[in-house]
N, CA, C and O atoms as a Tinker XYZ file with bonds, in Angstrom:
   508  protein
     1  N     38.223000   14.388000  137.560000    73     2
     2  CA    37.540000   15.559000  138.070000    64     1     3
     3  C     36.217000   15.738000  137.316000    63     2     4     5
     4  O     36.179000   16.137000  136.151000    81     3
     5  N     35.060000   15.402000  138.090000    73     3     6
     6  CA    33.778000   15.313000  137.026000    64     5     7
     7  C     33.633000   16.816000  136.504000    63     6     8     9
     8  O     33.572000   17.158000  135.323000    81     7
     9  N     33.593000   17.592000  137.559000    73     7    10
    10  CA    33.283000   19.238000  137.340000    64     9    11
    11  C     34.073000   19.456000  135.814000    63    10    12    13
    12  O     33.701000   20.062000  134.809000    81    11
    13  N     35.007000   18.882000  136.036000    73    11    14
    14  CA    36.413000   19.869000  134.400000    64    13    15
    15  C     35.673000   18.979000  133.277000    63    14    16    17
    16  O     35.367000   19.478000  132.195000    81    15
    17  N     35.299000   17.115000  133.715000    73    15    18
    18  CA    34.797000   16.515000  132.285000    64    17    19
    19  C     33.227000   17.198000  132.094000    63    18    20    21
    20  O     32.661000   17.152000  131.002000    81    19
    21  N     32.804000   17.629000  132.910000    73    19    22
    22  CA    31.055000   18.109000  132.130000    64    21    23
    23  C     31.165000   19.667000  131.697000    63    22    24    25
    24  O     30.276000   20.172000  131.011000    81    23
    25  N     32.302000   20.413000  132.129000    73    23    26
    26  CA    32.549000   21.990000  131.455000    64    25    27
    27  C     33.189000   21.480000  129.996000    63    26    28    29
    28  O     33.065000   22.237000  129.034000    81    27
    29  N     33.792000   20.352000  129.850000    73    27    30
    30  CA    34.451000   20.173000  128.702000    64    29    31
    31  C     32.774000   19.509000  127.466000    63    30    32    33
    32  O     32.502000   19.790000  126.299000    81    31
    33  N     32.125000   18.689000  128.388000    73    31    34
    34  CA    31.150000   18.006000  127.673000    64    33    35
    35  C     30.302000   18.655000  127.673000    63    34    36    37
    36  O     29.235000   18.057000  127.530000    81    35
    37  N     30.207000   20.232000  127.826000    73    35    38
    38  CA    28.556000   20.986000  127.533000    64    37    39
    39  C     29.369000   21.978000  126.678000    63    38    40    41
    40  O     28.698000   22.752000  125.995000    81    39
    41  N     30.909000   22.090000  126.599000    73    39    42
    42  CA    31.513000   22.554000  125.220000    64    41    43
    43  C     31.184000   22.171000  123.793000    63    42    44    45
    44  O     30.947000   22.692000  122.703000    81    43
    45  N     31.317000   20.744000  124.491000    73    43    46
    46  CA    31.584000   20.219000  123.437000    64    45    47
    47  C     30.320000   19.523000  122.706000    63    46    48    49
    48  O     30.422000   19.029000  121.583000    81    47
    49  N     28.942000   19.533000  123.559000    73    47    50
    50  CA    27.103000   19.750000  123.182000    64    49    51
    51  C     27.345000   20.950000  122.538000    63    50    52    53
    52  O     26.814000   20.897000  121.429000    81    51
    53  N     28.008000   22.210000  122.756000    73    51    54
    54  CA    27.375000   23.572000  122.230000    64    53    55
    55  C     28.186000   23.637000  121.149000    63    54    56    57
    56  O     27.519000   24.060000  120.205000    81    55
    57  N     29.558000   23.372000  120.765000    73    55    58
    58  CA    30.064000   23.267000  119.319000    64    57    59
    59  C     29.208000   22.137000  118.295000    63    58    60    61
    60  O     28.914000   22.452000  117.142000    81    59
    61  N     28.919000   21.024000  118.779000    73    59    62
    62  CA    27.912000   19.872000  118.198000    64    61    63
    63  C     26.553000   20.661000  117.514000    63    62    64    65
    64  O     26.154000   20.495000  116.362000    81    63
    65  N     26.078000   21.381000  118.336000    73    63    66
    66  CA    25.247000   22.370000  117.888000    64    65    67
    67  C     25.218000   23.435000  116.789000    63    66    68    69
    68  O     24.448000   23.896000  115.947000    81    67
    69  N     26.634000   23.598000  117.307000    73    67    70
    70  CA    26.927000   24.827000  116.147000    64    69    71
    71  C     26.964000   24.813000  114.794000    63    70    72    73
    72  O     26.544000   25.616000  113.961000    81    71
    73  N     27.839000   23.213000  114.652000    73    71    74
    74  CA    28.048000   22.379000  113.632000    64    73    75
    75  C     26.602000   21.758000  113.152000    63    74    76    77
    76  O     26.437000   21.496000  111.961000    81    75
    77  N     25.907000   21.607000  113.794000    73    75    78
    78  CA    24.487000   21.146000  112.729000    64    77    79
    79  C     23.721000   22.199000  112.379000    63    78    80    81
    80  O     23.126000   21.883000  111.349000    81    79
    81  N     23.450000   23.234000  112.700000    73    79    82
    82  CA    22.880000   24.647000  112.876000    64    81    83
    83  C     23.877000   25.572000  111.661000    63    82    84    85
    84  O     23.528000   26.743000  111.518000    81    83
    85  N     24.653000   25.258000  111.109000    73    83    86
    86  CA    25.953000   26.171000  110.539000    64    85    87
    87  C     25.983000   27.513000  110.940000    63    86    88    89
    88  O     25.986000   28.460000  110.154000    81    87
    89  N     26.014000   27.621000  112.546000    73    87    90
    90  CA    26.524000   28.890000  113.309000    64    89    91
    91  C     28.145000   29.334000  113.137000    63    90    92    93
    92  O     29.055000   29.251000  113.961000    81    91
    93  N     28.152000   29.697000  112.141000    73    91    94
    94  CA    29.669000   29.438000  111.832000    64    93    95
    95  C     30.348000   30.429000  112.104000    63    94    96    97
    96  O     31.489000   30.434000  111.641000    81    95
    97  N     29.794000   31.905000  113.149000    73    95    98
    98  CA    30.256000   32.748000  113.892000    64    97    99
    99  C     30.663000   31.801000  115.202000    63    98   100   101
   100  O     31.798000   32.133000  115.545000    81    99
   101  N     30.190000   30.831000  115.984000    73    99   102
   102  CA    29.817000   30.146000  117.148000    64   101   103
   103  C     30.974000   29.050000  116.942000    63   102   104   105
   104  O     31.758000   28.715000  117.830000    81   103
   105  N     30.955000   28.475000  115.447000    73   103   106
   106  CA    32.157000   27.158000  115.355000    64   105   107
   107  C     33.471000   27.970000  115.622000    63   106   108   109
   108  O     34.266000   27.519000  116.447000    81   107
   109  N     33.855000   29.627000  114.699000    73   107   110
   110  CA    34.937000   29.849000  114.485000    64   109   111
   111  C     35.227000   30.448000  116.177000    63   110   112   113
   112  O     36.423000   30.536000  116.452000    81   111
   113  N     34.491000   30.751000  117.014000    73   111   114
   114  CA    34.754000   30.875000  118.718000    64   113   115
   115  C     35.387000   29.833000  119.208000    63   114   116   117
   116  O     36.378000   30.099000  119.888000    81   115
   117  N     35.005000   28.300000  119.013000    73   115   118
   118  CA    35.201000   27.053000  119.511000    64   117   119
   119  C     36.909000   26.896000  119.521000    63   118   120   121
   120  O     37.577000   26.430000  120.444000    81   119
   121  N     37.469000   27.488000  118.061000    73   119   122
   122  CA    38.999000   27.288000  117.795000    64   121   123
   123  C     39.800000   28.514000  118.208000    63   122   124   125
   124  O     39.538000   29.696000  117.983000    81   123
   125  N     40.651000   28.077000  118.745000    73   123   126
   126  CA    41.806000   29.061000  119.747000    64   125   127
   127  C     41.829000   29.882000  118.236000    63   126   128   129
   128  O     41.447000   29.237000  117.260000    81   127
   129  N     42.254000   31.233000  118.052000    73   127   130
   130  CA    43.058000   31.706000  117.157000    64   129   131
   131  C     43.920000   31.904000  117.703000    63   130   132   133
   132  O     44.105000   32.616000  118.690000    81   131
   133  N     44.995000   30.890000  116.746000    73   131   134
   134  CA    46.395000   30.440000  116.698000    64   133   135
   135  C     46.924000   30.316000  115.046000    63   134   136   137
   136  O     46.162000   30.337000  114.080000    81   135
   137  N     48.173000   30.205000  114.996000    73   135   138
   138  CA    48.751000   29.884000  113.989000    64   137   139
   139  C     48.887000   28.316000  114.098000    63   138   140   141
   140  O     48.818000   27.423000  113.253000    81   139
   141  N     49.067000   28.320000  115.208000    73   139   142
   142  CA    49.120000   26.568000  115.483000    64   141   143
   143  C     48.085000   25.489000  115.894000    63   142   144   145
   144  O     48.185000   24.444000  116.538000    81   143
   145  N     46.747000   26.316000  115.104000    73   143   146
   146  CA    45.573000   25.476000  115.733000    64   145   147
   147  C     45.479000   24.904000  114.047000    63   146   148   149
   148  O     45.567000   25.551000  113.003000    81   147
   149  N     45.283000   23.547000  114.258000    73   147   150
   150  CA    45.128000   22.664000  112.949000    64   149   151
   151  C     43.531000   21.756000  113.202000    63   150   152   153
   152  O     43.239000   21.214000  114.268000    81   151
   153  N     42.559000   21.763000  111.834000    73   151   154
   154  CA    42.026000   20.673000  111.642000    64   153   155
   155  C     42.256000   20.211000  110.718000    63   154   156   157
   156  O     42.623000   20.901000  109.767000    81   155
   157  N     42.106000   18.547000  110.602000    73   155   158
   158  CA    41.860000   17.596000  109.195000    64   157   159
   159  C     40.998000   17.551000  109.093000    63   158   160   161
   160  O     40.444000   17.319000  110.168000    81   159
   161  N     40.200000   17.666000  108.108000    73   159   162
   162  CA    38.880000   17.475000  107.514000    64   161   163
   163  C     38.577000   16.534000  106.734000    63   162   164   165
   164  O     39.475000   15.732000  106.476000    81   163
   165  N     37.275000   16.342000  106.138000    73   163   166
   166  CA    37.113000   14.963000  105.603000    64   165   167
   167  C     37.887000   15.172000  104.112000    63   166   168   169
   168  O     38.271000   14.240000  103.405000    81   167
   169  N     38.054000   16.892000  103.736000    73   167   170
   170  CA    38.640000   16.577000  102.073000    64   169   171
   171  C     39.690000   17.505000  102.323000    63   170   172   173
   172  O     40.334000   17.985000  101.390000    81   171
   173  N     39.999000   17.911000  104.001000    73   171   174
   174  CA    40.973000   19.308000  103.472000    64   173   175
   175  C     41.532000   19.232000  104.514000    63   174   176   177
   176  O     40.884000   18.700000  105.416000    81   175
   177  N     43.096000   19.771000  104.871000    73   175   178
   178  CA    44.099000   20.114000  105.931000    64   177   179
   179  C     44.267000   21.728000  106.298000    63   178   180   181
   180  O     44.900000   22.602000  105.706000    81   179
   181  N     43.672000   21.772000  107.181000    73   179   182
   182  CA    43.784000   23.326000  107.467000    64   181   183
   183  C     44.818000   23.560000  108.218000    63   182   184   185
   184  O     45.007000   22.494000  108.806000    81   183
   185  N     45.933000   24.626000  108.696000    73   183   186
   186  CA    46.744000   25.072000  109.018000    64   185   187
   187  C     46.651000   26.207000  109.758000    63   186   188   189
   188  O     47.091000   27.151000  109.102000    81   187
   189  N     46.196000   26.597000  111.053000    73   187   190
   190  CA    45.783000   27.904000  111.499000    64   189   191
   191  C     44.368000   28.375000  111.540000    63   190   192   193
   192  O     43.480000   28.019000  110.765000    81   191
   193  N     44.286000   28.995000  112.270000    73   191   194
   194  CA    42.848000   29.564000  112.262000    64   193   195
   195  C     42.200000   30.409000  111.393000    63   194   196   197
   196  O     40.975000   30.530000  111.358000    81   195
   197  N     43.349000   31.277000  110.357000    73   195   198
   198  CA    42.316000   31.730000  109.906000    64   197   199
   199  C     42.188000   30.963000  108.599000    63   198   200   201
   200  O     41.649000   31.444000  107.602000    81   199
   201  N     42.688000   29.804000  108.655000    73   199   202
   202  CA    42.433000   28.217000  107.334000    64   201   203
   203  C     41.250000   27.845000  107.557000    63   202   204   205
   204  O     40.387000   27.691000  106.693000    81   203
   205  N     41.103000   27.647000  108.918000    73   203   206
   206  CA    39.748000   26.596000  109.294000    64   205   207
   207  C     38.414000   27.803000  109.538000    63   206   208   209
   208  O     37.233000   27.455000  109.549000    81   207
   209  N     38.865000   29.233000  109.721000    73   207   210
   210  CA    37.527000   30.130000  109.712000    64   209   211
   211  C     37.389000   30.238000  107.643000    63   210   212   213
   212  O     36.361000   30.063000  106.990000    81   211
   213  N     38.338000   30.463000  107.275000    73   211   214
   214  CA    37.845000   30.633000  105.823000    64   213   215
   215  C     36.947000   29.379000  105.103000    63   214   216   217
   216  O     35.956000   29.486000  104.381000    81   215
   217  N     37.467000   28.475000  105.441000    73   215   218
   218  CA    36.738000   27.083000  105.612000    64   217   219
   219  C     35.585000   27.512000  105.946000    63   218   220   221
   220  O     34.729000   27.846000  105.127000    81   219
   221  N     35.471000   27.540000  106.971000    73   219   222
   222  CA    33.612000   27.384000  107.762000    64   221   223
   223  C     33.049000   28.337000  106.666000    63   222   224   225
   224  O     32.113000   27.814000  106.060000    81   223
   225  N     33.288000   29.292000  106.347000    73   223   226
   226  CA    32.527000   30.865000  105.974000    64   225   227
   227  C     31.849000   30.007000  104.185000    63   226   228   229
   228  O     30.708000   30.050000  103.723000    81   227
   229  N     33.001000   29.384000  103.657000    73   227   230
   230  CA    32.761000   28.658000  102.496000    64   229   231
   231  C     31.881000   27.353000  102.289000    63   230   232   233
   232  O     31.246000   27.014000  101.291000    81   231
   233  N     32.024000   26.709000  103.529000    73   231   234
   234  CA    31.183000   25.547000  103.386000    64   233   235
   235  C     29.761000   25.547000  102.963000    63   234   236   237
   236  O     29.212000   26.637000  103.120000    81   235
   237  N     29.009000   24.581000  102.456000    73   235   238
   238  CA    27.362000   24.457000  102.219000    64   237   239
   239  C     26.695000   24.056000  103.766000    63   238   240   241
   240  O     27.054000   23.085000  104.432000    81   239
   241  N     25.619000   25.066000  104.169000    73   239   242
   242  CA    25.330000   24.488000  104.854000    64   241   243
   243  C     24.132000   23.206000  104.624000    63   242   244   245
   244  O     23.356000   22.918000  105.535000    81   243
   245  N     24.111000   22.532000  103.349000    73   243   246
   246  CA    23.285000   21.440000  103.465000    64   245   247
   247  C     23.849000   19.986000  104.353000    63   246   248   249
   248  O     25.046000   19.791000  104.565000    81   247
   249  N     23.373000   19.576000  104.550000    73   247   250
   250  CA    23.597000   17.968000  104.961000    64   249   251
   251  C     24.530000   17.938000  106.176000    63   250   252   253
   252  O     25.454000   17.173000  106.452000    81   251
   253  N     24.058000   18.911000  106.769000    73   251   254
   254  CA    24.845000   18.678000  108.032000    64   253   255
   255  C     24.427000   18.123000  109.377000    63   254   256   257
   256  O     25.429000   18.137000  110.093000    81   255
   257  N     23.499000   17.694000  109.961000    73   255   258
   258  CA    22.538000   16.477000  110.185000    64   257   259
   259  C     23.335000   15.747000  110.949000    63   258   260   261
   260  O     24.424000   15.908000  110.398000    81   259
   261  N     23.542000   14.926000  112.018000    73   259   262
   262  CA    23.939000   14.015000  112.136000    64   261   263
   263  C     23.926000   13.521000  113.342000    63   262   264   265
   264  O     23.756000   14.306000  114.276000    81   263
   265  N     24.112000   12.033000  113.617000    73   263   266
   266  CA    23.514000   11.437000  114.951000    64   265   267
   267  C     25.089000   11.062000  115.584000    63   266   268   269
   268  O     26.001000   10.678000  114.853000    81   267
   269  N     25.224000   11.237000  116.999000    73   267   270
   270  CA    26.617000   11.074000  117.450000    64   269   271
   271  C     26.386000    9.342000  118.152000    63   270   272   273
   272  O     25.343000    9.073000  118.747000    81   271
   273  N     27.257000    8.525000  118.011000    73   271   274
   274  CA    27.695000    8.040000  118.945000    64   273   275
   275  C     29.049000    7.528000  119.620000    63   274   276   277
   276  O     30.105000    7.783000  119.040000    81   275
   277  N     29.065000    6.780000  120.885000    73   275   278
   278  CA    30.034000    6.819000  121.866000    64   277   279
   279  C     31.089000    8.057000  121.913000    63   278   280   281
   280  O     32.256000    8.117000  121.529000    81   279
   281  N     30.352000    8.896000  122.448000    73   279   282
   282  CA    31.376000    9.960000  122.579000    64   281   283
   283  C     31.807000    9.835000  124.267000    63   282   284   285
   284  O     31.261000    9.734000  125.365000    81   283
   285  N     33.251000    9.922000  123.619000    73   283   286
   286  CA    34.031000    9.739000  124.758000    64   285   287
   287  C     35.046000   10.999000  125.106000    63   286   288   289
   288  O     36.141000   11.102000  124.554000    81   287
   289  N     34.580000   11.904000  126.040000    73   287   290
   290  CA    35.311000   13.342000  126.404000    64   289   291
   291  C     36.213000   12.627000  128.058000    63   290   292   293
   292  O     35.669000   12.123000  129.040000    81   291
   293  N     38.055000   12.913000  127.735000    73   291   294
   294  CA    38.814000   12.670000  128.781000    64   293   295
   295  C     39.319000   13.711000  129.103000    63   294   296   297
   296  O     39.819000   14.383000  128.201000    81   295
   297  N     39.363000   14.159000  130.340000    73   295   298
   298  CA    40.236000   15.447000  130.769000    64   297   299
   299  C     41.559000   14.707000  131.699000    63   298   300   301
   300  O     41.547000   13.708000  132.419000    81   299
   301  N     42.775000   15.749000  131.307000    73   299   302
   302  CA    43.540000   15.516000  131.862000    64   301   303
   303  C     44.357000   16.880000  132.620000    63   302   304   305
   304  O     45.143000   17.648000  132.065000    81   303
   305  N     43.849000   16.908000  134.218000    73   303   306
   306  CA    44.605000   17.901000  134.913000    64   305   307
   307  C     42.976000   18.660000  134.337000    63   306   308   309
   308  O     42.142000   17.986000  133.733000    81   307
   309  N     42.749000   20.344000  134.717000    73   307   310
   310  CA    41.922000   20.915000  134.961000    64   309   311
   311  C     42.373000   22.014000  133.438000    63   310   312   313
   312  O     42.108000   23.216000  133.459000    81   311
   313  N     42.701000   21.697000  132.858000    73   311   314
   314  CA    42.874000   22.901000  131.548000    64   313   315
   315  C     43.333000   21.815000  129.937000    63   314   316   317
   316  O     43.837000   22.394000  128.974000    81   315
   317  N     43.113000   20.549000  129.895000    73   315   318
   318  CA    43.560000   20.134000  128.788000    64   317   319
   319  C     42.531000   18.833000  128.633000    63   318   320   321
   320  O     42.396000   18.256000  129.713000    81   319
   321  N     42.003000   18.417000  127.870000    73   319   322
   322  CA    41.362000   17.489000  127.396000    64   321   323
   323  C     41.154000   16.878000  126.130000    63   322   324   325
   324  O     41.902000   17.401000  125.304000    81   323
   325  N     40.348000   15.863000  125.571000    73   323   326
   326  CA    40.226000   15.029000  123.874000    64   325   327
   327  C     38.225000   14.484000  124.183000    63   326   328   329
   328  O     37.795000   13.820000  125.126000    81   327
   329  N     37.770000   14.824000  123.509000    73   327   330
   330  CA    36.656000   14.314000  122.828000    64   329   331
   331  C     36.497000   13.493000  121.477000    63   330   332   333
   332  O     36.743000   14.051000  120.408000    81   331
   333  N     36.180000   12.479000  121.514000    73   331   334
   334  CA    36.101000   11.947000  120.170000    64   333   335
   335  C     34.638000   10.817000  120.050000    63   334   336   337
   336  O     34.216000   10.003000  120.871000    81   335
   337  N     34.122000   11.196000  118.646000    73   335   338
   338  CA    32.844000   10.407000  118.528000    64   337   339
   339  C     32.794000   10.171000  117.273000    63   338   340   341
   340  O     33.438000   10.706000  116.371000    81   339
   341  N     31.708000    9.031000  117.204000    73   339   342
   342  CA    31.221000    8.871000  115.988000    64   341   343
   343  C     30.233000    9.355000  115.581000    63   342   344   345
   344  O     29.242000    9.610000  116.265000    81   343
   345  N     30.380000    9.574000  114.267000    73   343   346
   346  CA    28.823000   10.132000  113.796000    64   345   347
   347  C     28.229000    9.107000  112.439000    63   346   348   349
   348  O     28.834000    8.311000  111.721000    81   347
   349  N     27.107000    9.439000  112.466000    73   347   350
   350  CA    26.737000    9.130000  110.849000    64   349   351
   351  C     25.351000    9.838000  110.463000    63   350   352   353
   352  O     24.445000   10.199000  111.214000    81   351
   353  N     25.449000    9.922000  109.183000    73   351   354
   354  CA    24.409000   10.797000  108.262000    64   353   355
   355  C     23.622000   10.064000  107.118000    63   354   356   357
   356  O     23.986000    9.289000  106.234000    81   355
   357  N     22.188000   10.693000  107.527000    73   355   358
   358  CA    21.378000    9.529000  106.941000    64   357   359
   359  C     21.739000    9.770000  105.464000    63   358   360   361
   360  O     21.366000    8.812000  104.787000    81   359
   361  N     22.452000   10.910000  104.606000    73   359   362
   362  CA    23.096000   10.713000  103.757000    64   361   363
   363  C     23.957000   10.256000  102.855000    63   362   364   365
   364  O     24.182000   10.404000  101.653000    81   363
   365  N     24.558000    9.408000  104.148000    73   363   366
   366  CA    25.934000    8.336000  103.976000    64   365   367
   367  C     25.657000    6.898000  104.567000    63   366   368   369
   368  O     25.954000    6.385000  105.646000    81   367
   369  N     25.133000    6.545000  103.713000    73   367   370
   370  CA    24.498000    5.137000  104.339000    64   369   371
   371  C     26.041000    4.101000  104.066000    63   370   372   373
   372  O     26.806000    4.334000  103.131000    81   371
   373  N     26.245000    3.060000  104.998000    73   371   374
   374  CA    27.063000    2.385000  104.912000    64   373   375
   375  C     28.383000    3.430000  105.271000    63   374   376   377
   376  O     29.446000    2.896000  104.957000    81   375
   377  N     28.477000    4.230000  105.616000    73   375   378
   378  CA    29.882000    5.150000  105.977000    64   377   379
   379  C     29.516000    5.843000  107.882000    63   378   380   381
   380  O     28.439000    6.266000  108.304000    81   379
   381  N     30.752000    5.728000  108.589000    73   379   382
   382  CA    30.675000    6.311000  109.849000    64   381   383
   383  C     31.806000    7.074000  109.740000    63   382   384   385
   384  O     32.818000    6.760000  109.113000    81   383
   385  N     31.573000    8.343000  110.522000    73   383   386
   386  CA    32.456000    9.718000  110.552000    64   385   387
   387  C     33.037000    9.212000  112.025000    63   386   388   389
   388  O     32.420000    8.804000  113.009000    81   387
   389  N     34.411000    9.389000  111.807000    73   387   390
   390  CA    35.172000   10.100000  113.357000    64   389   391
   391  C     35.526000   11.576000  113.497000    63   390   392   393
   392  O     35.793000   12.468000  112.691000    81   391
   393  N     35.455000   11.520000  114.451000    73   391   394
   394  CA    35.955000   13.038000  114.630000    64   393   395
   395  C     36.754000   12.902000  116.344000    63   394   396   397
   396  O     36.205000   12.327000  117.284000    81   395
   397  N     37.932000   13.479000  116.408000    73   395   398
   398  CA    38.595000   13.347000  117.571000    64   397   399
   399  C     39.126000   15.603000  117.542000    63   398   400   401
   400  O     39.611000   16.264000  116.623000    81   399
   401  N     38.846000   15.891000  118.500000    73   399   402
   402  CA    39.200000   17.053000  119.003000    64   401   403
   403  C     39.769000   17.350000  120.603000    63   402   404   405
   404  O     39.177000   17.202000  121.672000    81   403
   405  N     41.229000   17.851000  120.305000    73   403   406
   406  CA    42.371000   18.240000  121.703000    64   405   407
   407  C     41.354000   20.114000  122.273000    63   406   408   409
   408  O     41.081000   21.106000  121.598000    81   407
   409  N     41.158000   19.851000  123.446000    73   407   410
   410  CA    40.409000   20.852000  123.922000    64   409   411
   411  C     42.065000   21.565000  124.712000    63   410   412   413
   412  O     43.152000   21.010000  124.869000    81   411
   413  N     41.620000   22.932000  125.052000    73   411   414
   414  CA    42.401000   23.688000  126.139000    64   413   415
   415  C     41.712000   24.391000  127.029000    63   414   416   417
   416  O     40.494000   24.428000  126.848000    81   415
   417  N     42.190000   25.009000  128.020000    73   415   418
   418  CA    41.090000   25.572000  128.579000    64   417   419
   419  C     42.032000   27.128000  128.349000    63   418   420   421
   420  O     43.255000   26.996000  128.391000    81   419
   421  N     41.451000   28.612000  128.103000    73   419   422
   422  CA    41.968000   29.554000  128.211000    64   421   423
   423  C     41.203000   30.801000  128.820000    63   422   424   425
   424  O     40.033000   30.558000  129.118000    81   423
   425  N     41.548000   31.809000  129.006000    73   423   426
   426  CA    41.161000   32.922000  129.555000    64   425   427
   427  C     39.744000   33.158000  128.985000    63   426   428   429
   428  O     38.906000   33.778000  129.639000    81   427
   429  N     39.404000   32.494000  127.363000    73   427   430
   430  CA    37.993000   33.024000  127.060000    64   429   431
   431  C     37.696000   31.617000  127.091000    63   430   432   433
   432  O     37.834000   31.151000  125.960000    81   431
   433  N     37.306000   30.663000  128.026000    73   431   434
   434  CA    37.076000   29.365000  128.043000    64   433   435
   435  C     37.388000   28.528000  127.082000    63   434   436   437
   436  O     38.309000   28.929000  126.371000    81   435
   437  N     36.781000   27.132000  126.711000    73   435   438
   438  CA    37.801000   26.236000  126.406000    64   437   439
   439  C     37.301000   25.886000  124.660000    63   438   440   441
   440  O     36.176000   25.724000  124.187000    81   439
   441  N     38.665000   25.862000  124.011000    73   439   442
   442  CA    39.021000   25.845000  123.095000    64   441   443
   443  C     39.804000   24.568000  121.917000    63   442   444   445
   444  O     40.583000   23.670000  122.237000    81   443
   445  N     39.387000   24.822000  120.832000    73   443   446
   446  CA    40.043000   23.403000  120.234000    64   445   447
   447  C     41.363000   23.720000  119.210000    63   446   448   449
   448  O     41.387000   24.353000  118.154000    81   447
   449  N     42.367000   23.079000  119.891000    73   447   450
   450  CA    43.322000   23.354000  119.067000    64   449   451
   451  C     44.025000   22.227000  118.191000    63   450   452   453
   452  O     45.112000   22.140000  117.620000    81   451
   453  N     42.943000   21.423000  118.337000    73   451   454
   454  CA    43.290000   20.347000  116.995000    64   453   455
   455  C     42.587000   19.309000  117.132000    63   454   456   457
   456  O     42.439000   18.635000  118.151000    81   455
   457  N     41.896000   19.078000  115.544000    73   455   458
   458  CA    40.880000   18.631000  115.370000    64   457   459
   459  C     41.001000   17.507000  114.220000    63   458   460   461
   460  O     41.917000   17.655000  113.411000    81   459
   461  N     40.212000   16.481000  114.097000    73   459   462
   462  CA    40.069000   15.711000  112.875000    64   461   463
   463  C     38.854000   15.106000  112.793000    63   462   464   465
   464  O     38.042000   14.568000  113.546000    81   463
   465  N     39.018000   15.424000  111.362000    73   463   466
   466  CA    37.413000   14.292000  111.251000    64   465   467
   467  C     37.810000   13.395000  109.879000    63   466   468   469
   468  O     38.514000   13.861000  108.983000    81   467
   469  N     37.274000   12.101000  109.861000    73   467   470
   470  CA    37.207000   11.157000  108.314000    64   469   471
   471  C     35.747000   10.487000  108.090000    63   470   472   473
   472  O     35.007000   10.341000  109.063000    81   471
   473  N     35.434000   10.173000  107.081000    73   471   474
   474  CA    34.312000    9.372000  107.521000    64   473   475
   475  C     35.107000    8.004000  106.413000    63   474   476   477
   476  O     35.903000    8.272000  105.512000    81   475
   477  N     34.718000    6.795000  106.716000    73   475   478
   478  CA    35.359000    5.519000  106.340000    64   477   479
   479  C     34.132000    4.569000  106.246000    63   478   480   481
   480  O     33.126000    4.637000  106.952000    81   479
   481  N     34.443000    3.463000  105.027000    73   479   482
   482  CA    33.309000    2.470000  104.908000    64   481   483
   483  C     32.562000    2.257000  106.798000    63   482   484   485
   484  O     33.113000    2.616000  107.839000    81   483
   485  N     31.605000    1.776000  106.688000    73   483   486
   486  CA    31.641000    1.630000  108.077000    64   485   487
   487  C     31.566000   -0.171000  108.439000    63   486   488   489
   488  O     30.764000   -0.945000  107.918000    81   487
   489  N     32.617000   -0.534000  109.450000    73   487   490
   490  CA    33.209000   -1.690000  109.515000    64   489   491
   491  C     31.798000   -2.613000  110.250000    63   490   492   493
   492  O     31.835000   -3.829000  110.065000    81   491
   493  N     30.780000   -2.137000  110.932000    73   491   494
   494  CA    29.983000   -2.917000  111.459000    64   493   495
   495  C     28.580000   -3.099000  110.477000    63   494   496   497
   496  O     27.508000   -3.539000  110.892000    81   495
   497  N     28.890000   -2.604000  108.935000    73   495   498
   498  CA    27.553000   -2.393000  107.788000    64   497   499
   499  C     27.668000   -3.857000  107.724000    63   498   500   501
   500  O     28.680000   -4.471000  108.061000    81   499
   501  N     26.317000   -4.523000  107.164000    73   499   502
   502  CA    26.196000   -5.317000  106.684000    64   501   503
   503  C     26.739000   -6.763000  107.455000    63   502   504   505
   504  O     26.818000   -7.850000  106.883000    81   503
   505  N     27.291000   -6.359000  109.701000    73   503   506
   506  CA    27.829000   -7.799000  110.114000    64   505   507
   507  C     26.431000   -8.353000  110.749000    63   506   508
   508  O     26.374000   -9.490000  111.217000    81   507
């Protein structure tokens, strides 16, 4: 259904945004508040929403920067979907970030209720 993958992929442009901008009123909208909304982070396991808003409120906003590629957003059925991309930061030379996020769709539009990100040597440095 293209209509449900480009409402999910201009979500998921305007959280991308939020996250380089540290709109961190705008990121903590993006996540359902739930008890059962989880992200992994690159140094931390959050548990609930108000884990991952205390998170945002604490973070630095330096070095947050970053260039995406192959992002790949799948919807399945008209209310549930996964986005996942790579990133990297001209800060982290030789390292690429994943990040994979489970979307929902709800009454205040669509939402992430579980998220991860790592960043790892990056396997194509130096082939």
């Amino acid at each position: 259904m293209p209509e449900i993958k480009a409402e999910v992929e201009a979500a998921f442009a305007a959280y991308e945004t939020a996250l380089v901008s540290n709109d961190v009123a705008a990121l903590d909208a993006f996540f359902l508040d739930r008890s059962t909304t989880i992200r992994y982070g690159g140094g931390e396991n959050l548990y609930g929403y108000a884990a991952i808003q205390a998170f945002r409120a604490g973070r630095s906003p330096a070095g947050l920067q970053r260039s995406l590629e192959r992002t790949v957003v799948t919807t399945y059925g008209r209310d549930f979907a996964t986005a996942s991309t790579l990133f990297r930061r001209e800060s982290a030379p030789g390292k690429i970030g994943r990040q994979m996020q489970t979307w929902v769709r709800t009454a205040d539009g669509w939402k992430v209720v579980a998220a991860h990100v790592s960043v790892i040597a990056d396997p194509e440095a130096g082939a």
